[in-house]
C-alpha positions as CSV (number, residue, x, y, z in Angstrom):
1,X,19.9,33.2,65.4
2,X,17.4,30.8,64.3
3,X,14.7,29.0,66.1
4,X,16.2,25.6,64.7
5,X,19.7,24.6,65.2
6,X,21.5,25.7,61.7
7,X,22.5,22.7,59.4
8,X,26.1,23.6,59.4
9,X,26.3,23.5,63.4
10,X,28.8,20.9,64.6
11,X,30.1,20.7,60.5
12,X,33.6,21.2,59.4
13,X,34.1,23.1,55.5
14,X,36.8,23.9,53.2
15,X,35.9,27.3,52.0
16,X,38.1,28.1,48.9
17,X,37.2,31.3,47.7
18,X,37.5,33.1,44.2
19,X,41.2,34.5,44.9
20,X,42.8,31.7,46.2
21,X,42.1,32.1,50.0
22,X,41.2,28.7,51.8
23,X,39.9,28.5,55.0
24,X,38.8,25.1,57.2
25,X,36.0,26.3,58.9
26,X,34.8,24.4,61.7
27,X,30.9,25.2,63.5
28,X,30.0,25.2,67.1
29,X,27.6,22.2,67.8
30,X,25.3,24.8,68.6
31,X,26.1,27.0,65.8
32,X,27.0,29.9,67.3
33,X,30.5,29.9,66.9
34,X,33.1,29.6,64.3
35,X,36.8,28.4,64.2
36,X,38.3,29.4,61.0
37,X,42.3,28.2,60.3
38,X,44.0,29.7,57.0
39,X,45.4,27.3,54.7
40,X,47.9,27.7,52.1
41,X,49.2,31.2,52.1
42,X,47.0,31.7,55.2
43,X,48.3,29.1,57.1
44,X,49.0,29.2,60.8
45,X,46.4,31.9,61.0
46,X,43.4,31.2,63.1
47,X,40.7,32.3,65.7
48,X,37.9,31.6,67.0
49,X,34.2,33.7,66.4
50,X,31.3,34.6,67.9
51,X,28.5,34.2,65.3
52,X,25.7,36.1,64.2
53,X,23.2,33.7,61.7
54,X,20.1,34.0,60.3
55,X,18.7,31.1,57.7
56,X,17.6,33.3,54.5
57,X,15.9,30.4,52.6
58,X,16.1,26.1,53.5
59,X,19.8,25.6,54.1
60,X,20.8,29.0,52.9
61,X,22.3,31.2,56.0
62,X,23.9,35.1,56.3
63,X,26.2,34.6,58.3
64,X,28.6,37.6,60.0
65,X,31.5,37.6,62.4
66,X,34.0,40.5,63.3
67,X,37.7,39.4,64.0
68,X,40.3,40.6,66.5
69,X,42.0,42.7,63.9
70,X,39.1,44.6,62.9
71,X,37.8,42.7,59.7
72,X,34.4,42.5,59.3
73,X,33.2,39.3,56.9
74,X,29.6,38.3,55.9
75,X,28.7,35.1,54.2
76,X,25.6,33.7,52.2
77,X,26.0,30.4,52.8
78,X,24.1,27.8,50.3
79,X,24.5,24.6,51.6
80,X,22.0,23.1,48.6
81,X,25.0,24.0,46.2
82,X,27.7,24.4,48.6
83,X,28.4,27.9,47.2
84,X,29.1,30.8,49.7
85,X,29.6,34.6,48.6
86,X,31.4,36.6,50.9
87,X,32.1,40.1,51.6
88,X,34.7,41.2,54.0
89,X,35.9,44.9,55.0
90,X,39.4,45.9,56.7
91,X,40.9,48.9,57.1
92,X,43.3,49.7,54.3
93,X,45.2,52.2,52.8
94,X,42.9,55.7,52.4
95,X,40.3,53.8,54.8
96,X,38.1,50.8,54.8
97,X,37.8,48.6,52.1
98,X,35.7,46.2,51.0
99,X,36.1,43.0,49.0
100,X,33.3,40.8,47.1
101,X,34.5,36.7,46.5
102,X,32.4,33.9,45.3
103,X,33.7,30.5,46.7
104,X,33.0,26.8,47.5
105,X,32.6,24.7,50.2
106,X,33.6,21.2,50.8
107,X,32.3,19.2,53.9
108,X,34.7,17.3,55.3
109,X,33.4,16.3,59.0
């Protein structure tokens, strides 16, 4: 974690990423934790994250979490261009997979 509180603690995004997913991601006030909630195809689907965070550049963050299920996702985070590339791994068939998206974000709260 930072020294500083990260700028998207207590923030709620729309993450739409490059094949359709859309997430509403909403931050911990202290940054250090994550509820994301699928929308669209996604939708219903939620839980809640502990992070891990590290600030790369001003306002740009790597940001990791790994879910219930097993998925492991990683964000760069650019909060200048509200611009995040992700990469997320799951276990698929013949093993693990991995999966590289570009998306954006939209603050909403």
């Amino acid at each position: 974690m930072t020294a500083s509180l990260p700028a998207f603690a207590g923030r709620t995004y729309v993450f739409r990423a490059d094949n359709g997913a859309a997430f509403r991601n909403t931050y911990s006030a202290d940054g250090t934790r994550l509820r994301w909630e699928g929308l669209g195809e996604s939708a219903g689907q939620w839980e809640d994250v502990r992070l891990h965070v590290a600030e790369v550049a001003p306002e740009i963050y790597f940001v990791s979490w790994t879910e219930q299920s097993g998925i492991t996702v990683s964000h760069v985070m650019d909060l200048n261009k509200l611009t995040v590339r992700a990469f997320w791994t799951f276990e698929g068939e013949g093993g693990r997979v991995g999966q590289l998206h570009t998306g954006t974000l939209e603050r909403v709260a």
